[in-house]
Each structure stands twice: as C-alpha cells, then as structure tokens.
C-alpha positions as CSV (number, residue, x, y, z in Angstrom):
1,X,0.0,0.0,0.0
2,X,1.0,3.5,-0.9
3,X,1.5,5.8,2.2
4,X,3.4,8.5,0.6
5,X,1.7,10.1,-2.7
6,X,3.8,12.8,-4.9
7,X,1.1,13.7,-7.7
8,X,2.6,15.8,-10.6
9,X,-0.9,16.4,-12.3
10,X,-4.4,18.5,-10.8
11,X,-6.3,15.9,-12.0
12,X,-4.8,12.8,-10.4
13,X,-4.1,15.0,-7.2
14,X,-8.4,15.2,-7.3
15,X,-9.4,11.8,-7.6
16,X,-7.0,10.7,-4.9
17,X,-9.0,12.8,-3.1
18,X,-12.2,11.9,-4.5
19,X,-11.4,8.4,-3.4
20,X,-9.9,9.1,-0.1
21,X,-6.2,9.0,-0.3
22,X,-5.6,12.5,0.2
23,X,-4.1,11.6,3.6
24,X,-1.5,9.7,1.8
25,X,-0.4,12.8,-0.6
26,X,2.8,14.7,0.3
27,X,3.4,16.4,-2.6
28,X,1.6,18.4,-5.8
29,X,2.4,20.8,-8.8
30,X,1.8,24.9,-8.8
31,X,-1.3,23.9,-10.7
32,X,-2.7,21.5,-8.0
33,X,-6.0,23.7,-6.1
34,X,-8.3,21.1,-6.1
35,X,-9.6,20.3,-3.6
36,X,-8.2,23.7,-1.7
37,X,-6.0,21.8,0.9
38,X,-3.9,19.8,-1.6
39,X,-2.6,23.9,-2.4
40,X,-0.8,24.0,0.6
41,X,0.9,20.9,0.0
42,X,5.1,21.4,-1.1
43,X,4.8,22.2,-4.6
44,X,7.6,19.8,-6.7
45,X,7.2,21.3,-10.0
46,X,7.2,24.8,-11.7
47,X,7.1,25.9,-15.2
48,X,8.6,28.1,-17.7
49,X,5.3,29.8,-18.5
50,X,4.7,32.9,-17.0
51,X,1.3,33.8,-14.9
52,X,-1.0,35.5,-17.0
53,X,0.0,35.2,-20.4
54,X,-2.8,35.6,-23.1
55,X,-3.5,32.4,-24.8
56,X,-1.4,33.6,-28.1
57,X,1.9,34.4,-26.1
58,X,1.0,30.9,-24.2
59,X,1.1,29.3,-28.0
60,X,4.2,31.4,-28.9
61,X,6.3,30.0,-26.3
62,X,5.6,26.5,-25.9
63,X,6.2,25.9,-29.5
64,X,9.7,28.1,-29.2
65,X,10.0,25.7,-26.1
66,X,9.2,22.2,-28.2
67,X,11.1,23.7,-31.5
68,X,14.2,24.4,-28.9
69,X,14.0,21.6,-26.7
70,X,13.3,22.7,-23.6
71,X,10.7,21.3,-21.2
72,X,8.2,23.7,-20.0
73,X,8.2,22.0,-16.3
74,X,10.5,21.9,-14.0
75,X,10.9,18.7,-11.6
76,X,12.6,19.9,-7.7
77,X,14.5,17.2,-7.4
78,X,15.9,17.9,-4.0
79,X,12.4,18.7,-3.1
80,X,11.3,15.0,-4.6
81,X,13.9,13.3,-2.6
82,X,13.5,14.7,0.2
83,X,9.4,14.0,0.6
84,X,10.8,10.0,-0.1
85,X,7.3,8.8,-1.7
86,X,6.5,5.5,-2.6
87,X,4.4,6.5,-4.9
88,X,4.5,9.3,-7.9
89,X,1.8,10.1,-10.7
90,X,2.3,11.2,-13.6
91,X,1.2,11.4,-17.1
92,X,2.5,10.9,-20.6
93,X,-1.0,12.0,-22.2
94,X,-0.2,15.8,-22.9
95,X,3.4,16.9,-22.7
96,X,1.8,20.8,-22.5
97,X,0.0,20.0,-19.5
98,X,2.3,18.1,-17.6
99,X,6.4,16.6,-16.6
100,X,6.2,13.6,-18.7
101,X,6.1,10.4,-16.8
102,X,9.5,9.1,-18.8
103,X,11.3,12.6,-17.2
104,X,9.8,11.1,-13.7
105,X,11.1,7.5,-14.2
106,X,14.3,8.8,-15.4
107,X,14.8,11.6,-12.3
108,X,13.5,8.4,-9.6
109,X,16.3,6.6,-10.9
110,X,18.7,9.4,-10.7
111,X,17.8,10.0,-7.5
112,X,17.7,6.2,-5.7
113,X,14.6,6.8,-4.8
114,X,12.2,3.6,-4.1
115,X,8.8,4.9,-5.5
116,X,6.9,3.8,-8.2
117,X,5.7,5.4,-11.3
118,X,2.4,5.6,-12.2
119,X,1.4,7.1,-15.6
120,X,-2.5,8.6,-15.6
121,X,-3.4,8.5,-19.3
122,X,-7.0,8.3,-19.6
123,X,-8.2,9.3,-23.6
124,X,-12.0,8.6,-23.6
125,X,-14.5,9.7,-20.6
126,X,-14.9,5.4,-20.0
127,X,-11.1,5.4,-19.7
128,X,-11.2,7.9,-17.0
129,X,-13.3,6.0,-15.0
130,X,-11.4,2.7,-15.6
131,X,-8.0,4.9,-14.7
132,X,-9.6,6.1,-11.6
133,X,-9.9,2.3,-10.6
134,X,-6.3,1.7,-11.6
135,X,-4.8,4.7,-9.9
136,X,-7.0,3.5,-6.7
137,X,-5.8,0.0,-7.1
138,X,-1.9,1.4,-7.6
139,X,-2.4,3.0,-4.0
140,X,-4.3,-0.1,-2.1
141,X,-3.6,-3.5,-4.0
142,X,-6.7,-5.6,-3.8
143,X,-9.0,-2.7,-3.0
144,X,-12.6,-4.0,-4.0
145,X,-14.3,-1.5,-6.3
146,X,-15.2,2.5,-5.8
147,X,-18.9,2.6,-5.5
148,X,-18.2,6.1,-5.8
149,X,-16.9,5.4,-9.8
150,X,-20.1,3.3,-10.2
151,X,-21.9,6.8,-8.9
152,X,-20.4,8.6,-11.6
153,X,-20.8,6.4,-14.4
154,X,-24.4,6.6,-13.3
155,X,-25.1,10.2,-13.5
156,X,-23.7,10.0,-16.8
157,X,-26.1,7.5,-17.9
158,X,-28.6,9.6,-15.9
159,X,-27.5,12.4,-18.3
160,X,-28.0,11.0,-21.5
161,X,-31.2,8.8,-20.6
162,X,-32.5,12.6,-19.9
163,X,-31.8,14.0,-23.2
164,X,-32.4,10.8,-25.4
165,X,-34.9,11.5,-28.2
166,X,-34.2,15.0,-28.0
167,X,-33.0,17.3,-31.4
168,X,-29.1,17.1,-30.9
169,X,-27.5,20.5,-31.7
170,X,-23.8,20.5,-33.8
171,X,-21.6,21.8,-31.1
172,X,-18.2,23.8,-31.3
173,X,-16.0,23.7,-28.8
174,X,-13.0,25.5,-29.0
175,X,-10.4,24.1,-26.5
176,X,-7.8,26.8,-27.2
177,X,-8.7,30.3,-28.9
178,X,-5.5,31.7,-30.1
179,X,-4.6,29.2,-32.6
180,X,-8.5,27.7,-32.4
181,X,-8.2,24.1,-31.4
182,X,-11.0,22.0,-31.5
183,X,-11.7,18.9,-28.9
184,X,-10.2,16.0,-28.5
185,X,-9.5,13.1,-25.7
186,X,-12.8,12.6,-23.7
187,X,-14.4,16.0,-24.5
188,X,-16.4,14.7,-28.0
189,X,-17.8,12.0,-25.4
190,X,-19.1,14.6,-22.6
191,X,-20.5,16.5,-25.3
192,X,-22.7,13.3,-26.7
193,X,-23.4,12.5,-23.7
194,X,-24.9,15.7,-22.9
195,X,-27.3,15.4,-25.7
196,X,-24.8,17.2,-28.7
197,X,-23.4,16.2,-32.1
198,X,-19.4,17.6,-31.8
199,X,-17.8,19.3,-34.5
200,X,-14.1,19.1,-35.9
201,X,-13.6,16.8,-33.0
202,X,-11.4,13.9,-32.0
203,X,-13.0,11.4,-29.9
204,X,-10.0,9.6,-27.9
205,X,-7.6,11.7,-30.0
206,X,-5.8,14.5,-29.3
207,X,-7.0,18.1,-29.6
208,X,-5.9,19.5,-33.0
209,X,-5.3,23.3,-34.3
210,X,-8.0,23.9,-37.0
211,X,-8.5,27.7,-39.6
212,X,-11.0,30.0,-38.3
213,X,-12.2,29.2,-42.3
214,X,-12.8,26.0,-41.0
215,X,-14.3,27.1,-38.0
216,X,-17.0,29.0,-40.1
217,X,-18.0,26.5,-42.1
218,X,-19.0,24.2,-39.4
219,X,-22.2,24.8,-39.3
220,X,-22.2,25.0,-35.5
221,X,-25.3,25.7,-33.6
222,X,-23.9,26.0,-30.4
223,X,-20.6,27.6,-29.5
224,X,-18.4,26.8,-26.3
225,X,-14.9,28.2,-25.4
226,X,-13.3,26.4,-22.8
227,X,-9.8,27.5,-23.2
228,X,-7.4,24.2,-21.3
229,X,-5.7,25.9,-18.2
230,X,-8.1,28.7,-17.3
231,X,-11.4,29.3,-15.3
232,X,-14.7,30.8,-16.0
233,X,-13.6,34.5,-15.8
234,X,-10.7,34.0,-18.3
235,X,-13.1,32.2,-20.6
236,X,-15.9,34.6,-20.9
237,X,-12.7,37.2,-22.0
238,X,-11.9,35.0,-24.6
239,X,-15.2,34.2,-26.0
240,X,-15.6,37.8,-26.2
241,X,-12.3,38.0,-28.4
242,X,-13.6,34.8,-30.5
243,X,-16.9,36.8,-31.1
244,X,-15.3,39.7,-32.6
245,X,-13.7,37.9,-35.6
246,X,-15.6,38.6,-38.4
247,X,-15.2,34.8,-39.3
248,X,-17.5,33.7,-36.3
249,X,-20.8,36.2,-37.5
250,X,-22.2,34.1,-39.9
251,X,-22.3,31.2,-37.1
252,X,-25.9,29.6,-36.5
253,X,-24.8,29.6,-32.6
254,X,-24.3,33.6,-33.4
255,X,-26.5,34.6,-35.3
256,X,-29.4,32.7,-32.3
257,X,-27.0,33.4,-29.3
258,X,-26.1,29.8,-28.5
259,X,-22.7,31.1,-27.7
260,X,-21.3,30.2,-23.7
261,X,-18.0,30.1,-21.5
262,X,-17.2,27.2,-20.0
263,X,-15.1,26.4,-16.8
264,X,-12.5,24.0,-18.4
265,X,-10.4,23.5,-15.1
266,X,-13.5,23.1,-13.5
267,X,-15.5,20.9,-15.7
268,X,-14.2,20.4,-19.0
269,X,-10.1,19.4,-19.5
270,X,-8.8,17.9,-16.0
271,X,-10.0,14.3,-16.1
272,X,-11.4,13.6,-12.8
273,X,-14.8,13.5,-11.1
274,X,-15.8,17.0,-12.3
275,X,-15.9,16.0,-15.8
276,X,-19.7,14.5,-14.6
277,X,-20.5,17.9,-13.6
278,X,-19.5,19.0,-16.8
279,X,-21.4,16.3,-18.9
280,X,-24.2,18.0,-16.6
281,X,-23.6,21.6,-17.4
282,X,-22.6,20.8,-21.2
283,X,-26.5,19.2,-20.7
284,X,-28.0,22.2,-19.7
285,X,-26.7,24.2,-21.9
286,X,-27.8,22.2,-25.0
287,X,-31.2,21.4,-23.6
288,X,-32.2,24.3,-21.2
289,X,-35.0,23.5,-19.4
290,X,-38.6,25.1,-21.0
C-alpha cells in the first residue's frame, strides 16, 4: 500500500481525493487547487510559463520551447527526494500540460529513490473511470471497487437517458482560442453525452489546431470556449475575443445566441470527477429546461 503520494498532475491530485487517499499525498504541482488543501501541500514542480499570459503568447512559447527543446516543467528534485514517496503520478497523455512520466522514471532513478511510477493517461470519458480504478488500485492493491466510480458512471447515464430523443444541436467547442483548437481526448464523449453532435472533434484523440475558415463553415449551432488551463472569468474574456472575428458572425450559434463560456479546469479538460459535472452543465446548456 502506498503511504506517501507525490502527484505531478491537478487531475490525479483530485481523484486521490475523490477516493480518499488524500491523507496519503505529500506532494503536488503549482497547478494543484483542487480540492483547496492539496494547495498547501510542497509544490515539486514549476514551469517556464509565465502567470498571465494571453493564450497567443502561451502558444508562442511552448512551440519556441518544443522547437528548442526545452521542457516547459521543472521537476525539484531535491524537493522530490526529500518527501521520499512511494508513490509518484504522472502522465504521458499531454506533454503541455504536464512533466512527462519518462522525465519522472528517469529523475526516480537518478535520484535512488524507491517509489513507483504511475502514468494517468486516460483518452476517452470510460477510460477515466477505468484509470480512476487503476490509480485506486496502484495505491491499495486488492481494493474491491469505488462505489463512488459506479456513482459517476451513473449520472452519466442519468445524463444522456435525460436527453435521449431530444433534437441534438452541432456543437463547437474551442479548446484553445488563439490558434482555435478544437476537442479532443474525452471532450467529444461529454459532449454526446450531454445530448450534442461535436464538431471538428477527436474522440480519444488528441486536440488539434484547425483555420477560423474551418471554423466557419462548421455549421455549428452551439458555440463553447473552454480555453485548457483557465477558469470561468478568463473564458468569458476569450469568448468575447472569439466573437469579434468577423469569421465567427455568420455562425448559427451567433446569429441565435447559443454562444457560452465554460469552466475548463473546473468541468471540461482535467480528467477527474468534475468532468460529470461538466457532462451535466454541457446538458444544460444544449437542452435548457422550457
């Protein structure tokens, strides 16, 4: 059994809360606020990109950083070493949004350290679920199975038994503004789920750079910008930027107001147990009630 957790990803730092190992964690990322007390936790990783940037400086830099071969985390080594875990989780599922778990393995054996790796690569909303099970099972061997994953799978189902039959609206979801990229990973799922057809998506693929010619000639009736990395507030500023290119005006979702902000941290890109609150929200948005 795991008694000493080092999570290098919000996500995975949530569901061990979610299923009651937060005890067990010693050690998070900068990113990791979720739940609040994991904040205070020793942060072991920092990155290169600086607080506030607007999404098109943000897209400027990591591809200078890829192109140039420099990693956009940093990994405390000292720090790591000194919190001894037994276990570490990681990811190799977005090298953007995370240390890789390869740099991990690499920096454990550096080190001497006696933890194990685990890598937290979930691509379809099912796969969360089943990665939530493995990740619990990582910590406790033999650990009979969450009820509380059963609970979520069944508001899901709850979800889509709700809007079934229903008219199901082409949706546009815009997971990054400046380049537009469109959905990928899990995101197409919550958005069928929640009652919606998804548009220039990539169902247990990755999220992909499209044209803003492209993006007008979707055809989308419903609009969402959920820009990965930022909350409400920064996403209602950048839908308001997305709705003053002149590409967007001929939009269905614009032209009838079908256009929203979404959360992403909060329901949309960090795949935990809030991504059934976002199948929920995504639900009311595309079937609002009267």
């Amino acid at each position: 059994m795991a008694e000493r957790i080092v999570t290098l990803l919000p996500s995975a730092t949530e569901v061990l809360w979610f299923l009651g190992h937060g005890h067990r964690v010693v050690g998070v990322t900068f990113e990791c606020d979720e739940p609040p007390e994991a904040a205070g936790l020793p942060h072991v990783t920092d990155t290169i990109i600086p607080p506030g940037y607007p999404p098109a400086e943000i897209d400027r830099l990591i591809r200078a950083a890829s192109e140039g071969g420099r990693e956009l985390y940093r990994l405390d080594r000292d720090l790591l070493a000194s919190l001894d875990p037994d276990l570490i989780v990681s990811q190799d599922l977005c090298r953007v949004c995370a240390l890789p778990s390869g740099d991990v393995d690499f920096a454990v054996r550096e080190l001497g350290c006696r933890a194990e790796v685990f890598s937290y690569d979930p691509m379809t909303l099912d796969g969360v679920f089943d990665q939530m099970a493995a990740l619990d099972r990582a910590v406790e061997p033999g650990r009979a199975a969450s009820p509380a994953i059963a609970r979520l799978r069944e508001r899901v189902a709850a979800v889509s038994e709700r809007v079934a039959g229903r008219d199901r609206p082409r949706v546009l979801l815009l997971e990054w503004p400046d380049p537009p990229f469109t959905a990928g990973h899990w995101i197409p799922d919550q958005i069928e789920a929640a009652g919606g057809e998804p548009l220039l998506a990539h169902p247990g693929g990755r999220s992909s750079s499209t044209t803003w010619e492209a993006v007008a000639e979707s055809g989308a009736e419903v609009l969402l910008v959920a820009p990965c990395g930022f909350d409400l507030a920064a996403a209602e500023s950048q839908l308001r930027q997305v709705l003053d290119r002149p590409e967007v005006a001929s939009l269905p979702a614009v032209r009838n107001g079908r256009t929203h902000a979404v959360d992403a941290d909060g329901l949309i890109v960090r795949p935990g147990p809030r991504l059934v609150d976002g199948v929920e929200a995504l639900a009311d948005l595309l079937h609002p009630a009267g």
